[in-house]
C-alpha positions as CSV (number, residue, x, y, z in Angstrom):
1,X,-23.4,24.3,22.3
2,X,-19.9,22.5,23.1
3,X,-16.8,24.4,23.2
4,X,-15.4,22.1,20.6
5,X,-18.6,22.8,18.0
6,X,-18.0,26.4,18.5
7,X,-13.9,25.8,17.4
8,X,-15.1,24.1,14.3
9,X,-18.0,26.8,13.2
10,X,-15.7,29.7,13.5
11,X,-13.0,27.6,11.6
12,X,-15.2,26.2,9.0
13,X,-15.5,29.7,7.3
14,X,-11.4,30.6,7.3
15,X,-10.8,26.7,5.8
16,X,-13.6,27.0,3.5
17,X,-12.2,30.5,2.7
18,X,-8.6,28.6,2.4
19,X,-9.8,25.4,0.2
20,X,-11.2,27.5,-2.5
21,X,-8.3,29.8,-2.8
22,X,-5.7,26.9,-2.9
23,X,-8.2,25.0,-6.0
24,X,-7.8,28.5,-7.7
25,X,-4.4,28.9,-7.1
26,X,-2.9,25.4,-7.9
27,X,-5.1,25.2,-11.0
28,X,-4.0,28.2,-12.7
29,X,-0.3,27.2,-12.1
30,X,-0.9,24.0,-13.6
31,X,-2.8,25.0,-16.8
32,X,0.5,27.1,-17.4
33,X,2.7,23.9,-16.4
34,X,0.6,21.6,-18.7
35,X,0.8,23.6,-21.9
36,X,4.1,22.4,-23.0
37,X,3.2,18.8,-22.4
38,X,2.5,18.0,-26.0
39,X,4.6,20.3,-27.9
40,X,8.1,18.9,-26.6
41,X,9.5,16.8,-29.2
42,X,8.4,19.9,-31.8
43,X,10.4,22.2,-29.8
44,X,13.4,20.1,-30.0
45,X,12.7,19.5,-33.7
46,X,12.3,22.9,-34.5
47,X,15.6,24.3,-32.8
48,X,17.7,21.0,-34.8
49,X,16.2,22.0,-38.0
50,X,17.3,25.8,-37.4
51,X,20.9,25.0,-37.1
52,X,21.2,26.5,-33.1
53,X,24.5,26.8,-31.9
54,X,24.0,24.9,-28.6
55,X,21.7,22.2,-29.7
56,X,24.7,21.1,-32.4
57,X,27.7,21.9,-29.3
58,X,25.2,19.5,-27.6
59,X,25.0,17.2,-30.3
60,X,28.6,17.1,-31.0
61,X,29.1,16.2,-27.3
62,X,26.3,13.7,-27.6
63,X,27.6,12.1,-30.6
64,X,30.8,11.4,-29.5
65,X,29.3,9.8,-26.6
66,X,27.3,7.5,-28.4
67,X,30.0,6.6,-31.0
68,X,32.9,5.7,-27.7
69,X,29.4,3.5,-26.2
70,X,28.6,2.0,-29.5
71,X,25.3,3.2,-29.6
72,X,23.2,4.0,-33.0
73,X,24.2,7.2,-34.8
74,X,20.7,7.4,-36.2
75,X,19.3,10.8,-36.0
76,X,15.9,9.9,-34.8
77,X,17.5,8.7,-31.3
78,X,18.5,12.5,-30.8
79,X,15.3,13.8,-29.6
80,X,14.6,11.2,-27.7
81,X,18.2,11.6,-26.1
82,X,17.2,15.6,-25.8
83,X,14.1,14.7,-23.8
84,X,15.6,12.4,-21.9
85,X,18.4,14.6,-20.5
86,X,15.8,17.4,-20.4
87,X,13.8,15.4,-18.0
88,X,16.2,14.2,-15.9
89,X,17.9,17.4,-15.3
90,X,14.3,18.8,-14.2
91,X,13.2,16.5,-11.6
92,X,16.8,16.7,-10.2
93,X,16.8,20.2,-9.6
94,X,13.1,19.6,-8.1
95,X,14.9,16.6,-5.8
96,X,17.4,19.6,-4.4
97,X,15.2,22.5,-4.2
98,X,12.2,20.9,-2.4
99,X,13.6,20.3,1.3
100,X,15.3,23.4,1.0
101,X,11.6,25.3,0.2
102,X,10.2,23.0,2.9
103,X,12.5,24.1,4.8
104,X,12.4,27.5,4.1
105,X,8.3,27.4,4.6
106,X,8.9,25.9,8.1
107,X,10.7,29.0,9.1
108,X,8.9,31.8,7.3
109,X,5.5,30.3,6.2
110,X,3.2,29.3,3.3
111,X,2.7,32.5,1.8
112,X,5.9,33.9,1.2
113,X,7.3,30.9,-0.5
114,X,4.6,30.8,-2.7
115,X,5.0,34.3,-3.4
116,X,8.5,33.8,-4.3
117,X,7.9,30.4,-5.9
118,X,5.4,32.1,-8.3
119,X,8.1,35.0,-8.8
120,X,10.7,32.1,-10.3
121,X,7.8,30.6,-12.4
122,X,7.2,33.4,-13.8
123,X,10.7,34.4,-15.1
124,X,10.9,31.0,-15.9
125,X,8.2,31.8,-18.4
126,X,9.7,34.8,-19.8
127,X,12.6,33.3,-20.3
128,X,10.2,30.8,-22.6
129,X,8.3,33.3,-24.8
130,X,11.4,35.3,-25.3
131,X,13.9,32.1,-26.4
132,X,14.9,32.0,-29.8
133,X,17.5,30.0,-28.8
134,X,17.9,26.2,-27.6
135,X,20.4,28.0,-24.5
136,X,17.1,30.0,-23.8
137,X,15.2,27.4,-23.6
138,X,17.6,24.9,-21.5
139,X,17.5,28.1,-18.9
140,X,13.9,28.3,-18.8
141,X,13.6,24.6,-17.9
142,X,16.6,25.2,-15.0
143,X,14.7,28.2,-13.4
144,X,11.4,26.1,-14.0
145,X,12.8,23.3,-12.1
146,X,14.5,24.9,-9.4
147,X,11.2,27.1,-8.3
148,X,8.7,24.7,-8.9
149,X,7.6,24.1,-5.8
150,X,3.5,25.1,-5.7
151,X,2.6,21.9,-5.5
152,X,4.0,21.0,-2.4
153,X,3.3,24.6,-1.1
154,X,-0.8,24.3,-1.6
155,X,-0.6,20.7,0.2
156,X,1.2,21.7,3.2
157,X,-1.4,24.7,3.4
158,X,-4.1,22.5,3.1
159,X,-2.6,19.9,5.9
160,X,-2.2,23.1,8.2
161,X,-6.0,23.2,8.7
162,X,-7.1,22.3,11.8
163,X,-10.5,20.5,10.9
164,X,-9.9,17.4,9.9
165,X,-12.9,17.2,7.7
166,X,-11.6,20.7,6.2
167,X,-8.0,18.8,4.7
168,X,-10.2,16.1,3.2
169,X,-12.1,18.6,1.6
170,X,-8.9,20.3,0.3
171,X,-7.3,17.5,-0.2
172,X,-9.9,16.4,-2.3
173,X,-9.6,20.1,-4.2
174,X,-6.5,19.4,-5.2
175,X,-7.1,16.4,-6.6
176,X,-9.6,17.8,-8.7
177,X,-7.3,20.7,-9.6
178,X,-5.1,18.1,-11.1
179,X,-7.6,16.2,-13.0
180,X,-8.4,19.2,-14.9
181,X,-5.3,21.2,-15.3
182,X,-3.7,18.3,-16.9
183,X,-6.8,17.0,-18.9
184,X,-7.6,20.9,-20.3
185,X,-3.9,22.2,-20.1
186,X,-2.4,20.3,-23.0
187,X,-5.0,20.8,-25.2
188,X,-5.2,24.3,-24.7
189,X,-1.6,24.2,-25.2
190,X,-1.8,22.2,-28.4
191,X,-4.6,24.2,-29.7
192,X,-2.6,27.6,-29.5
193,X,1.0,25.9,-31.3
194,X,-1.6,25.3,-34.5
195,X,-3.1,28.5,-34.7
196,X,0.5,30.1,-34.3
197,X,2.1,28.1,-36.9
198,X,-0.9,28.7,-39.3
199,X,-0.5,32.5,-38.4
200,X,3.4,32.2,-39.2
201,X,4.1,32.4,-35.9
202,X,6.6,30.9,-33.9
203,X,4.4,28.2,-32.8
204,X,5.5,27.8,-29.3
205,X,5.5,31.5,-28.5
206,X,1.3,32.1,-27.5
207,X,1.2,29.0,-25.3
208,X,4.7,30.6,-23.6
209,X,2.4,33.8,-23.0
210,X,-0.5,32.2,-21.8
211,X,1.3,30.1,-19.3
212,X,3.3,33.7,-18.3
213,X,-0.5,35.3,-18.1
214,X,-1.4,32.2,-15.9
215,X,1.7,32.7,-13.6
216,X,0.7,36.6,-13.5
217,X,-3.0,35.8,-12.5
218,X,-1.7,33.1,-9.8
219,X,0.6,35.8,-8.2
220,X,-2.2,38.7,-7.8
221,X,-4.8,36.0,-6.4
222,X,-2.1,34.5,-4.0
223,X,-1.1,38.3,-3.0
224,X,-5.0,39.4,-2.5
225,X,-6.7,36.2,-1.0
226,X,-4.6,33.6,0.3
227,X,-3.9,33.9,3.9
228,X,-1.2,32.3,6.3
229,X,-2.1,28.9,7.5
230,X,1.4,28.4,9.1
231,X,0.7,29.6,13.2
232,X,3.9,31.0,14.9
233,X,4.1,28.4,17.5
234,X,4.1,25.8,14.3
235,X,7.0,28.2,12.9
236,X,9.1,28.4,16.3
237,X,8.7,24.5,16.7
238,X,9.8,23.1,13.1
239,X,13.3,22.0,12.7
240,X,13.9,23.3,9.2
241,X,17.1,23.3,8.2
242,X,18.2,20.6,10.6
243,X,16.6,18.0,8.9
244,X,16.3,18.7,4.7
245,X,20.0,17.4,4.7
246,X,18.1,13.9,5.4
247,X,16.2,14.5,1.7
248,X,19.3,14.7,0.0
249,X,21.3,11.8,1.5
250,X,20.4,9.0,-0.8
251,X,21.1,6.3,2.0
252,X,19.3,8.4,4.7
253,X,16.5,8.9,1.8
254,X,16.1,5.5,1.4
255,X,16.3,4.6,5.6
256,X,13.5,7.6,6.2
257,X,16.2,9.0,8.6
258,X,14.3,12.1,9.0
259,X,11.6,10.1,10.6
260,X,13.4,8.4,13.2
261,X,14.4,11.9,14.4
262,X,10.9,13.4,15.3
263,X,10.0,13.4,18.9
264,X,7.2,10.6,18.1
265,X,9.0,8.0,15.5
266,X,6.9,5.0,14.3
267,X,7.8,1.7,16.1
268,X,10.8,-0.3,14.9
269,X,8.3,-2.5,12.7
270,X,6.3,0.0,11.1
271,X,10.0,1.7,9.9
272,X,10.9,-0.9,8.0
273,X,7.7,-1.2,6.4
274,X,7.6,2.6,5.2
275,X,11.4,1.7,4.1
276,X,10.1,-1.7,1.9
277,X,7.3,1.1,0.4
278,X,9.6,4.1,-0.1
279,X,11.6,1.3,-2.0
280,X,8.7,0.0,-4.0
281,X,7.9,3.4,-5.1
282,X,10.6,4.2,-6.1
283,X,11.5,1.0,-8.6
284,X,7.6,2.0,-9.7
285,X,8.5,5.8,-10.5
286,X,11.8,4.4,-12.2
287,X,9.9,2.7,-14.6
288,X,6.8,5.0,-14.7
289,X,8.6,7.8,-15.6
290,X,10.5,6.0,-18.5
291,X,7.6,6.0,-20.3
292,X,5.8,9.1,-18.5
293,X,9.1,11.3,-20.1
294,X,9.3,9.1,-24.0
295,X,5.6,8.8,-24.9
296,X,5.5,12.0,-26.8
297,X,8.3,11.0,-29.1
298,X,7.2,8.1,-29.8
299,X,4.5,9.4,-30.8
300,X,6.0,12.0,-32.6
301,X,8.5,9.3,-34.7
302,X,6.6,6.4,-34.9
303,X,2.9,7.5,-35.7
304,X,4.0,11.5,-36.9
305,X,1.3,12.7,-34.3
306,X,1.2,16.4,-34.3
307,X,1.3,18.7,-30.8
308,X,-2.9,18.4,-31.5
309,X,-2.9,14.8,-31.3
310,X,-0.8,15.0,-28.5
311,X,-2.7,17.3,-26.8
312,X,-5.6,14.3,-27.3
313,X,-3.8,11.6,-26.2
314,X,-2.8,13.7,-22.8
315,X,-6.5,14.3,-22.8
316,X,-7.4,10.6,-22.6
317,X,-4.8,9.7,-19.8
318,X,-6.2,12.4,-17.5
319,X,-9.8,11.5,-18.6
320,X,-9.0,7.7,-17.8
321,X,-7.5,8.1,-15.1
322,X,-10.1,10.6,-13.4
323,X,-12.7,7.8,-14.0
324,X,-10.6,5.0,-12.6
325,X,-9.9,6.6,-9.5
326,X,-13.7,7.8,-9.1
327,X,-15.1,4.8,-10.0
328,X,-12.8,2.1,-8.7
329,X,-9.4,3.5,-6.3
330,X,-11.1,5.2,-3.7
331,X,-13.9,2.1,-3.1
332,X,-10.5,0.1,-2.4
333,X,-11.5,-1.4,1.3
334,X,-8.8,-1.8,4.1
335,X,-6.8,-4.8,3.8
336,X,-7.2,-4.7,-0.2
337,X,-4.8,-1.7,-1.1
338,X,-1.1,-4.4,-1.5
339,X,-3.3,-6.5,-3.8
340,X,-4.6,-3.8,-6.1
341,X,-0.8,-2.5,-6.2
342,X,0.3,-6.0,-7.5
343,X,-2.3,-6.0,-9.9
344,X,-1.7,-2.3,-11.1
345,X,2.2,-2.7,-11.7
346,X,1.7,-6.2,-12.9
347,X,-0.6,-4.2,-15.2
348,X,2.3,-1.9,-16.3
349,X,3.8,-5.6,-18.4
350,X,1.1,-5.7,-21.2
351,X,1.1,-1.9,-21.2
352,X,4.7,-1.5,-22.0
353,X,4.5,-4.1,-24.4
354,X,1.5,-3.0,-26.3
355,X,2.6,0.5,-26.3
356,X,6.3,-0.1,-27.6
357,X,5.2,-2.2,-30.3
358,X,2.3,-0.8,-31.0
359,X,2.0,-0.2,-35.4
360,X,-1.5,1.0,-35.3
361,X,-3.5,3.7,-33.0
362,X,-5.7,1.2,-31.5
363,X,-2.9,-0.9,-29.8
364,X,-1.0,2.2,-28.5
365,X,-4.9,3.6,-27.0
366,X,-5.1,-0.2,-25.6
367,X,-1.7,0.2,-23.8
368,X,-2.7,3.5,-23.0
369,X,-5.9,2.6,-21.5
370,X,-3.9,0.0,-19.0
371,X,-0.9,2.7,-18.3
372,X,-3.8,5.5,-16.8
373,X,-5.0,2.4,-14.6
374,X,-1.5,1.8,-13.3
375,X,-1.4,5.0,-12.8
376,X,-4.7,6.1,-11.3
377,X,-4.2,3.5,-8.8
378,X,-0.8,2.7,-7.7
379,X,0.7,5.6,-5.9
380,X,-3.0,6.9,-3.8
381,X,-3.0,2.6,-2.5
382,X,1.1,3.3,-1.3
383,X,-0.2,6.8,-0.2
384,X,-2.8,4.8,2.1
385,X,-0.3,2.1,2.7
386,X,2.0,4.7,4.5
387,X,-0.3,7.1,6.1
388,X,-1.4,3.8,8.3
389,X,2.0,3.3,9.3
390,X,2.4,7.1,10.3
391,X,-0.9,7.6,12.0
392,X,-1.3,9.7,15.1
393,X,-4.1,11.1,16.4
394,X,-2.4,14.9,15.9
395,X,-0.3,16.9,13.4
396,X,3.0,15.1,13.7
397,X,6.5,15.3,12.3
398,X,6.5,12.3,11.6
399,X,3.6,12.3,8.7
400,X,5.5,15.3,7.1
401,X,9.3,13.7,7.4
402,X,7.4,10.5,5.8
403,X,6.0,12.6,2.9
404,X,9.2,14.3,2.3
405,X,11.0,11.0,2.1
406,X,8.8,9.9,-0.8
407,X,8.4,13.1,-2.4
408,X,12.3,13.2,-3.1
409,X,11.8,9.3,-3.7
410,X,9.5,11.0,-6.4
411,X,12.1,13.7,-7.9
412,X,14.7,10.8,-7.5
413,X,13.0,8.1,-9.1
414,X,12.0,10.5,-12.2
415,X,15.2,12.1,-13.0
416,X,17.1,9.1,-13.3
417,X,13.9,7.0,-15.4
418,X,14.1,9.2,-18.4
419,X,17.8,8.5,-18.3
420,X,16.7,4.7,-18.8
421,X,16.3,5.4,-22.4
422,X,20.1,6.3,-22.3
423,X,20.4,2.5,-20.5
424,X,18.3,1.0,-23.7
425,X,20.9,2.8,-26.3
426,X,23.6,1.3,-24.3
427,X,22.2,-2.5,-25.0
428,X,22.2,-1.5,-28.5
429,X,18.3,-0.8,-28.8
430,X,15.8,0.8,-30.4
431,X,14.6,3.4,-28.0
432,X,10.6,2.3,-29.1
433,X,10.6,-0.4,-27.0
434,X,11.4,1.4,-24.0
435,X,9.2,4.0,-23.6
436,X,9.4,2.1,-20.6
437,X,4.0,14.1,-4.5
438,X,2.2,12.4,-2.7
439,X,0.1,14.8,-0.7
440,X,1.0,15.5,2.8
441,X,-0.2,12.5,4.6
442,X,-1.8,13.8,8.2
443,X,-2.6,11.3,10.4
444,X,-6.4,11.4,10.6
445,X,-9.2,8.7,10.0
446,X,-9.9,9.8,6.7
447,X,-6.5,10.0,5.0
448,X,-7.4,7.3,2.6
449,X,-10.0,9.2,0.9
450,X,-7.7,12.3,0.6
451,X,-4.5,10.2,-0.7
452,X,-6.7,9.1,-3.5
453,X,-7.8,12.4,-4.3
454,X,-4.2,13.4,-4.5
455,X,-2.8,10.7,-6.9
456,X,-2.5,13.1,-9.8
457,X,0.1,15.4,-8.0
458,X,2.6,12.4,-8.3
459,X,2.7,12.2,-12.0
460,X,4.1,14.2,-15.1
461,X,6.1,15.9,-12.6
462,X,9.2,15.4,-15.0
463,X,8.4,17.4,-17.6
């Protein structure tokens, strides 16, 4: 037996070992992330009809902003506005805090971050169950958005692995995690706001416990099974700090500066392709997460859909889009993947047309239906478009400087597209018509498969 079959049998075990704890791990944080997905625009309804203190200071301020721009002083455009803001202020705390925990994980490993990461989720979530106050609830959000980071944690974990067959398999893990913690997590979520209104409840209080319990659960198994993946000769050779500043620097963002800076940087010509795609994705994430961020309250307004019906209509985006990437994304051939792109934004047209002026169920469920395929199908063919142009036959910088470019790309393009409902009340209209993380690309023959099993991670990140 070969030297090199004896490498992989004694790793199989350890990555097999590492895959399963990751799944485990990532799921249970996004069940608890996924519960408030459908209850939203209640939340914000419930603390305007209680009179809060901050939400009217906030609605003072926001009024007089609208009345100097001229925009509607209809009350229906405040939660909508809420969201918005909401939103935006999430993903840009994400866009600073990730290349600082990359950073951080460079120099002191997987497992501590994710310790501490958990930590921050779970005050987050106390902060949650205990708010009886829109101020609470604004902090929960802000500690939400600064630690939540688990995503990105488990992916670098699974690219640590030394088999390539081993990060396909995870890869493909965490795909799956996605598919089901946002297909079963806002259901569950929705599920518990009934039966905690019916019990006179606070409605939102059980699903904040749950999510907490979730957090809890993730921190013990992370603690008891997950091992470190990071080596010490990967720790000493990182450049951590020396290079997150590149993540935050919209023009060196947008130039992939970090990658030009790694001891093996693409050629000249395969840089300003990943620039033209970093800049594709993120005019598609500006626009994606316009309606990604709005769809619950238009829901909410226009068709007076409760968090159960939301919880639904969450349930048949992530069952759509499961099926599409299954069935059709990862079959895309070589060659194909800038074609099926086209066809997938040009898709996004008729979507946001039939779902903005949708007036009955079946047209919004049509748009719907053509949004998941967008979706499903969109960022993996980008995710294979750039892992060709930062293939090497070993575990380079310059694969994990490319997938932090578009990961902040990500938290970029979605904290300013919710704020594109605040560009549609500036042209004087109606907010219905504009409901308008990538996984760590290692350069290996097989990354197409595992982008498209790691589509989901890219979206709903907002909320």
């Amino acid at each position: 037996m070969s030297d090199t079959s004896k490498a992989s049998k004694d790793v199989a075990p350890s990555s097999s070992r590492v895959i399963c704890v990751v799944f485990v791990l990532l799921l249970l944080d996004l069940l608890g992330f996924t519960l408030i997905l459908p209850l939203l625009p209640s939340i914000l309804d419930h603390y305007a009809h209680t009179g809060d203190a901050a939400y009217q200071s906030l609605q003072s301020a926001m009024d007089v902003f609208r009345e100097v721009l001229g925009i509607p002083m209809e009350k229906k455009y405040n939660c909508v506005l809420f969201g918005g803001l909401i939103g935006s202020v999430f993903s840009l705390l994400q866009f600073l805090s990730s290349p600082i925990t990359g950073a951080l994980s460079d120099r002191y490993g997987r497992r501590p971050l994710l310790l501490l990461t958990t930590v921050g989720i779970m005050s987050a979530y106390v902060v949650w169950a205990l708010s009886r106050s829109f101020a609470m609830f604004l902090l929960f959000r802000v500690i939400a958005g600064v630690c939540k980071g688990n995503v990105s944690l488990c992916t670098a974990i699974v690219a640590d692995l030394a088999d390539p067959k081993a990060r396909n398999r995870g890869m493909a893990m965490i795909g799956l995690a996605f598919s089901v913690g946002f297909t079963v997590g806002p259901l569950i979520g929705a599920y518990l706001a009934v039966t905690s209104k019916t019990a006179g409840q606070v409605f939102f209080q059980t699903p904040a416990l749950l999510a907490l319990a979730f957090s809890v659960a993730d921190l013990i198994f992370i603690w008891l099974m997950l091992p470190e993946t990071l080596t010490e000769h990967a720790k000493g050779s990182n450049s951590g700090f020396r290079d997150f500043r590149d993540l935050l620097s919209p023009l060196a963002l947008f130039s992939f500066s970090a990658v030009t800076r790694t001891k093996d940087p693409p050629s000249e010509q395969r840089m300003q392709r990943l620039k033209v795609l970093g800049q594709v994705y993120f005019c598609y994430l500006f626009l994606f997460s316009g309606l990604e961020f709005t769809l619950s309250f238009l829901t909410h307004q226009r068709f007076h859909f409760t968090s159960m019906q939301q919880g639904k209509m969450f349930f048949f985006i992530g069952v759509a889009m499961a099926s599409i990437q299954g069935g059709y994304a990862r079959r895309i051939k070589s060659g194909h993947h800038v074609k099926a792109v086209r066809m997938a934004i040009a898709a996004l047209i008729p979507a946001f047309i039939l779902i903005g002026l949708s007036w009955n169920i079946t047209m919004l469920y049509a748009g719907l239906a053509l949004y998941s395929f967008a979706a499903a199908v969109v960022v993996p063919c980008l995710s294979m478009l750039v892992s060709e142009h930062v293939f090497f036959p070993r575990h380079g910088q310059s694969e994990r400087h490319s997938d932090g470019h578009l990961t902040q790309s990500r938290c970029s393009g979605q904290s300013s597209g919710p704020h594109s409902v605040f560009l549609c009340l500036l042209a004087g209209r109606s907010t219905d018509l504009l409901p308008c993380h990538v996984g760590l690309l290692r350069g290996t023959s097989d990354s197409a498969e595992r982008s498209l099993m790691t589509a989901n991670t890219t979206h709903f990140g907002s909320f």
